[in-house]
C-alpha positions in Angstrom: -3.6 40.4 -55.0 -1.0 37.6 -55.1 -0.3 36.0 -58.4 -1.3 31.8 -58.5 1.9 29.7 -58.1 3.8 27.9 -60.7 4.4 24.7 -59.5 5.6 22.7 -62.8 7.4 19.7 -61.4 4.0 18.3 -60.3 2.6 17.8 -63.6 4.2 15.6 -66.4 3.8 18.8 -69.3 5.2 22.3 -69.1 4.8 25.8 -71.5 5.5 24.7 -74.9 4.2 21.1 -75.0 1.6 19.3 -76.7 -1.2 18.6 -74.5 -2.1 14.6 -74.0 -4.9 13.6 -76.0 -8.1 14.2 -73.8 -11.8 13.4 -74.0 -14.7 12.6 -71.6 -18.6 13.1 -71.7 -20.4 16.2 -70.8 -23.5 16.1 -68.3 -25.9 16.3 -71.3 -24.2 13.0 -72.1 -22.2 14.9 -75.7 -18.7 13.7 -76.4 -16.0 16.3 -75.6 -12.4 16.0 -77.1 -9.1 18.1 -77.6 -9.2 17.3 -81.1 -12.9 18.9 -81.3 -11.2 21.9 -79.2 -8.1 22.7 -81.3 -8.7 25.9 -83.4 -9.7 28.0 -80.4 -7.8 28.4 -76.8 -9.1 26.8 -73.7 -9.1 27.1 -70.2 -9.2 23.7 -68.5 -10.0 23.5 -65.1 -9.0 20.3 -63.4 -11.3 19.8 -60.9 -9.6 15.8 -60.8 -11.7 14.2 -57.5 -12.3 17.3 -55.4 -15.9 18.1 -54.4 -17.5 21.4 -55.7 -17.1 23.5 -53.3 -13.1 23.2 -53.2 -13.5 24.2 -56.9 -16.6 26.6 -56.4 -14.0 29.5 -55.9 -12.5 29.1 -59.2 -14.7 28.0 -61.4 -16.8 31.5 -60.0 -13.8 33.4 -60.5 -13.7 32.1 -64.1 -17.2 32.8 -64.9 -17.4 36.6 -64.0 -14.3 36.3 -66.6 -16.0 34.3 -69.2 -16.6 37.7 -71.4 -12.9 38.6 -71.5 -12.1 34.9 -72.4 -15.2 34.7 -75.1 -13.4 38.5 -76.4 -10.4 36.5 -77.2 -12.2 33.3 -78.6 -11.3 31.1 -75.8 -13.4 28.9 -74.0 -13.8 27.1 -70.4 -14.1 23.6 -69.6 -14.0 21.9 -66.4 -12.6 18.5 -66.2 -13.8 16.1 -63.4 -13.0 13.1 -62.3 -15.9 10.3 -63.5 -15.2 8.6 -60.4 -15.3 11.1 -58.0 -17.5 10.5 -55.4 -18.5 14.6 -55.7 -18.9 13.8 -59.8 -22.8 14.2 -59.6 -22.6 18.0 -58.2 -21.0 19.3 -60.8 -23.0 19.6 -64.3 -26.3 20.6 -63.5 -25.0 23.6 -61.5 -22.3 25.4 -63.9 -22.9 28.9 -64.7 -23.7 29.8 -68.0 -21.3 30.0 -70.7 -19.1 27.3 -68.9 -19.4 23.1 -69.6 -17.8 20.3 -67.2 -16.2 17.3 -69.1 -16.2 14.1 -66.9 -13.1 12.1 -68.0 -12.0 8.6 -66.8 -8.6 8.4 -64.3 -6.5 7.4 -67.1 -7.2 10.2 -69.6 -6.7 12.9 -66.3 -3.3 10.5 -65.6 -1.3 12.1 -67.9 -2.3 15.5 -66.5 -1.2 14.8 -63.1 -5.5 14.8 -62.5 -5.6 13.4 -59.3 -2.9 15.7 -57.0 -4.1 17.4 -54.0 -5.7 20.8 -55.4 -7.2 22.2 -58.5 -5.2 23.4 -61.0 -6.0 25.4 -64.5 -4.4 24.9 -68.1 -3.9 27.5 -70.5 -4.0 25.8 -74.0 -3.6 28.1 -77.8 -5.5 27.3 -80.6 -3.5 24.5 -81.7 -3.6 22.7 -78.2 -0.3 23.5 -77.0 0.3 24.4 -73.5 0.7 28.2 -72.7 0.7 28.3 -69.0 -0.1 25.9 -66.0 -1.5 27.8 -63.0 -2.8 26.9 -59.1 -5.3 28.9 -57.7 -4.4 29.9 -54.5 -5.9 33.5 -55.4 -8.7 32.1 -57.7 -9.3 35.9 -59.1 -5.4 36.3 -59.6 -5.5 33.0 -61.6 -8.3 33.9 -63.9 -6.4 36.9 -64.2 -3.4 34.9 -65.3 -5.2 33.3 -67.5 -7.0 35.9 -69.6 -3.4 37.6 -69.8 -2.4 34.3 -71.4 -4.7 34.0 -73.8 -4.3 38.0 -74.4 -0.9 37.4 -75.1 -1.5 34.8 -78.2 -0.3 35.6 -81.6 -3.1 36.4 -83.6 -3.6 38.0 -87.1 -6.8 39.7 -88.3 -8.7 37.3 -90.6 -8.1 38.2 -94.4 -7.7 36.3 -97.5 -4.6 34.9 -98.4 -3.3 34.8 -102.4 0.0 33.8 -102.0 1.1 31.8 -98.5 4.3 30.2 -98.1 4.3 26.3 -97.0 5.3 27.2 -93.5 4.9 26.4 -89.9 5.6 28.2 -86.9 6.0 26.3 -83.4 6.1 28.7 -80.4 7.7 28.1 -77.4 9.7 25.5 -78.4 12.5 26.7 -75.9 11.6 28.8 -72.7 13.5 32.5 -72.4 15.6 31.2 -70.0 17.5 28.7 -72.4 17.6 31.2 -74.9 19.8 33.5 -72.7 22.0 30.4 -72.0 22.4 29.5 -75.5 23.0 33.5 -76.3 25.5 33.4 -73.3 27.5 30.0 -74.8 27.8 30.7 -78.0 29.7 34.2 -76.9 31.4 32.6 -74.4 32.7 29.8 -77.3 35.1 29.5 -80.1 32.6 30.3 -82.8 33.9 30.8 -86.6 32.8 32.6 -89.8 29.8 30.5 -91.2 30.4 28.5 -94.8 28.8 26.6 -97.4 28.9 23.2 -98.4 30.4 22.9 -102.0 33.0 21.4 -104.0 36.6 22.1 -105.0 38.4 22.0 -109.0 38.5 18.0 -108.0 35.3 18.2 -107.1 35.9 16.7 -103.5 33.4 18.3 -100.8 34.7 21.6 -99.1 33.0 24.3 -96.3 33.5 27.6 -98.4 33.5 30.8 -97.1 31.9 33.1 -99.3 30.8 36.6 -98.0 28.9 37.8 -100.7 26.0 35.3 -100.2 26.5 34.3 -96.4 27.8 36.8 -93.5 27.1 35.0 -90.2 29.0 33.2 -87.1 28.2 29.7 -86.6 28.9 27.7 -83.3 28.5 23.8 -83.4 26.4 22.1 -80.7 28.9 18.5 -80.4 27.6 15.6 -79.2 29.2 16.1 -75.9 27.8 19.9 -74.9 26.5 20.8 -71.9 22.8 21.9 -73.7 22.5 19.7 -76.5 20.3 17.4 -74.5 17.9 20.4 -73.8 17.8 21.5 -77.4 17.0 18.1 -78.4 14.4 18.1 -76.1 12.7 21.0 -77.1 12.8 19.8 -81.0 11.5 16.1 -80.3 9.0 17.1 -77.6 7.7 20.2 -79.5 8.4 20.5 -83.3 8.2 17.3 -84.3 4.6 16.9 -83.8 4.0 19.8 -85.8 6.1 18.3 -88.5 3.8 15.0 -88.2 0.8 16.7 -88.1 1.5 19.2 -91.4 3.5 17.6 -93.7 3.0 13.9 -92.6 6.2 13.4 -92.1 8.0 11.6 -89.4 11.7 13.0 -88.8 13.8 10.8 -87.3 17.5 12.4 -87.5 18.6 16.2 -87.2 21.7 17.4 -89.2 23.8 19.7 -86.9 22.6 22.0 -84.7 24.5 25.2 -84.7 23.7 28.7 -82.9 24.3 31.6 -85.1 25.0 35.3 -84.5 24.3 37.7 -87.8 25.6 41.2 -86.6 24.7 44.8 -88.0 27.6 45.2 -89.9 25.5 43.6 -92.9 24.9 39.9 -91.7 22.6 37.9 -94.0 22.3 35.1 -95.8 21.3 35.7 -99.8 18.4 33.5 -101.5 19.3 29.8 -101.3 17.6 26.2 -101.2 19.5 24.4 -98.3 19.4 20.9 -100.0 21.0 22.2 -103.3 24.2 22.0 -102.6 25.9 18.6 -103.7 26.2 16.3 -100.8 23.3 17.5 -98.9 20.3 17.1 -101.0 18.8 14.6 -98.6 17.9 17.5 -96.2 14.2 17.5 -95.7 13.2 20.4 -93.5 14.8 23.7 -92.1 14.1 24.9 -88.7 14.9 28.2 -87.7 14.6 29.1 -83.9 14.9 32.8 -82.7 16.9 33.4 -79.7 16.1 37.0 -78.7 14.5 40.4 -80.4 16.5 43.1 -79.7 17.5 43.7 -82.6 16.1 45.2 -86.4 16.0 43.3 -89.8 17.6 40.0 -89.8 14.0 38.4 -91.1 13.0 35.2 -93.1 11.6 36.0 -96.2 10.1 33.3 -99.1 10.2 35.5 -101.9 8.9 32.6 -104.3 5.7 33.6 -102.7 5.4 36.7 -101.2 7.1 39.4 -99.7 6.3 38.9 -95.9 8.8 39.2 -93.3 9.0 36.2 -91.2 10.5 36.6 -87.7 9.1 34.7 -84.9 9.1 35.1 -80.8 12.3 34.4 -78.8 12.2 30.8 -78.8 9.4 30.3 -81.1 10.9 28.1 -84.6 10.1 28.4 -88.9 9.9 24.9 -90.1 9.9 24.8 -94.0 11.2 22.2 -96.7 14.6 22.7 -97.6 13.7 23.1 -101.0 12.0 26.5 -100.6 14.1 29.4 -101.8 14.7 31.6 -98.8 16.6 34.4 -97.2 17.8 36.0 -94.1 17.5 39.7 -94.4 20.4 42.0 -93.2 20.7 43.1 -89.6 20.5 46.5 -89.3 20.7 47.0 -85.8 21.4 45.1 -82.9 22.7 41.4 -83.2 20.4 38.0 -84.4 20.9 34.7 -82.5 19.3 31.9 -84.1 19.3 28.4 -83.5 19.3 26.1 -86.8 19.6 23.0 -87.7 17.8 20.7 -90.4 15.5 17.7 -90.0 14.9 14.3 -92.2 13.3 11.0 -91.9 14.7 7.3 -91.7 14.9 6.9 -95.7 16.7 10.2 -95.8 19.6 9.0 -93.7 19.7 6.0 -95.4 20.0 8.1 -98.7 22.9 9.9 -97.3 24.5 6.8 -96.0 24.1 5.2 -99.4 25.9 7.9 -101.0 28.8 7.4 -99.6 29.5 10.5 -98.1 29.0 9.6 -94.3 32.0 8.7 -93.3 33.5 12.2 -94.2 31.6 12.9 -90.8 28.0 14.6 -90.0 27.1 16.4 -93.0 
């Protein structure tokens, strides 16, 4: 059985992103809408303007799957093409347990809706994108595709007491830029991480202090080969979360650095990261893993409980600066980490009110 082929560049999204808002009418004439969807995965078939039977296949292959998919609280939709001149076959004839959505060519637009074949889109409970599939092999894709949802983070329901104000965006960079960023930080000049603090004049210093930071800390400039592709992955795929949670709209990043804590005892004690004089207009932390192969080195909020937060390669921890939080020691292995902090418009003009801009990026 050949696995269904990836064929990204066609469509405008990819793994990671948002999907585009995206609503239509079912056959019994009800209103269907992402936003009504988000809280469980779906499948999406886009069936754009291509008669039934060059969807049949698929959308057969799907149903004899429904049951796995229902197992992992995910449903099936099929997405056609209101002005299709095959719209009226579909509807009336979908097996059980499966709906089809007829949308209008501008809501399938930013889908790439109207290509040359079907195509199927994985989406996780919080209508992100998890894979994109073609189905050459329609039983391979469906297989694809309950493996995707399979693979979802998911907890066992239970009552919480004591949750820490977080959020947690996967995917935000694929594996392969987080072996690239692994790979350039070691192949850079990185340098003992520091503190912002003052001196006896009380001028604004980077301190080295071992005993409540032990990390090494590589600078992304504004000239480095990735710091367009880290951008992108922040803007494109964290920032709506930030929108959407907090209310929040960030507008400026402080610098983005890669860090490596190592097992000789690298950690980072409890701190607030917008205590320190000169940076108390810091709004949000975001912490991105880079890889897992390694033991300790979690995020921990102890003002609220004692969970150990430590996310997928590539997935990120947003959460206000103001929190007191840790980095637990590394006991095996090595940690990289991409982090940087996040603020709004009135932030930065906080921070360029203060004076201390022109000392350089904070």
């Amino acid at each position: 059985m050949s696995m269904p082929q990836l064929k990204l560049p066609r469509l405008a999204c990819e793994a990671g992103d948002m999907a585009p808002p995206t609503h239509g009418v079912t056959f019994s004439n009800t209103f269907y809408s992402l936003e009504a969807q988000a809280g469980r995965p779906v499948a999406l078939i886009f069936a754009g303007e291509f008669e039934r039977e060059a969807s049949q296949a698929t959308i057969r292959a799907f149903a004899a799957r429904s049951g796995d998919l229902a197992a992992h609280e995910a449903d099936v939709v099929t997405l056609v093409d209101m002005q299709s001149p095959y719209a009226a076959e579909f509807g009336a004839g979908m097996p059980e347990g499966m709906s089809a959505v007829f949308c209008e060519e501008s809501v399938l637009a930013p889908w790439g809706g109207r290509g040359t074949e079907p195509f199927v889109v994985v989406l996780d409970r919080g209508s992100r994108v998890v894979s994109i599939l073609f189905p050459d092999d329609p039983a391979a894709c469906v297989h694809a595709a309950v493996a995707a949802v399979a693979a979802l983070p998911v907890e066992a329901a239970r009552d919480i007491a004591l949750p820490a104000p977080t959020v947690i965006v996967p995917h935000v960079f694929s594996p392969q830029l987080c072996a690239e960023l692994i790979q350039h930080f070691e192949a850079s000049q990185y340098e003992r991480g520091g503190m912002a603090s003052r001196d006896a004049s009380g001028a604004m210093v980077h301190k080295i202090d071992e005993s409540k930071k032990r990390r090494y800390d590589f600078v992304l400039g504004p000239r480095d080969p990735y710091i367009g592709r880290v951008l992108e992955g922040v803007i494109k795929r964290v920032l709506p979360e930030v929108r959407k949670a907090f209310q929040v709209d960030v507008a400026h990043t402080d610098r983005l650095l890669i860090a490596r804590y190592d097992d000789d005892g690298g950690y980072f004690r409890r701190h607030r990261d917008n205590a320190a004089p000169g940076v108390e207009f810091r709004q949000f932390a975001l912490s991105i893993n880079l890889n897992a192969d390694y033991d300790g080195g979690a995020l921990a909020f102890p003002e609220y409980n004692s969970h150990r937060y430590r996310p997928a390669p590539g997935a990120g921890v947003v959460f206000s600066c103001s929190l007191l939080h840790e980095a637990t020691p590394v006991t095996r292995g090595r940690r990289y980490v991409l982090l940087t902090f996040l603020h709004d418009a009135a932030a930065q003009q906080r921070w360029l009110q203060s004076g201390r801009a022109g000392a350089g990026a904070p």
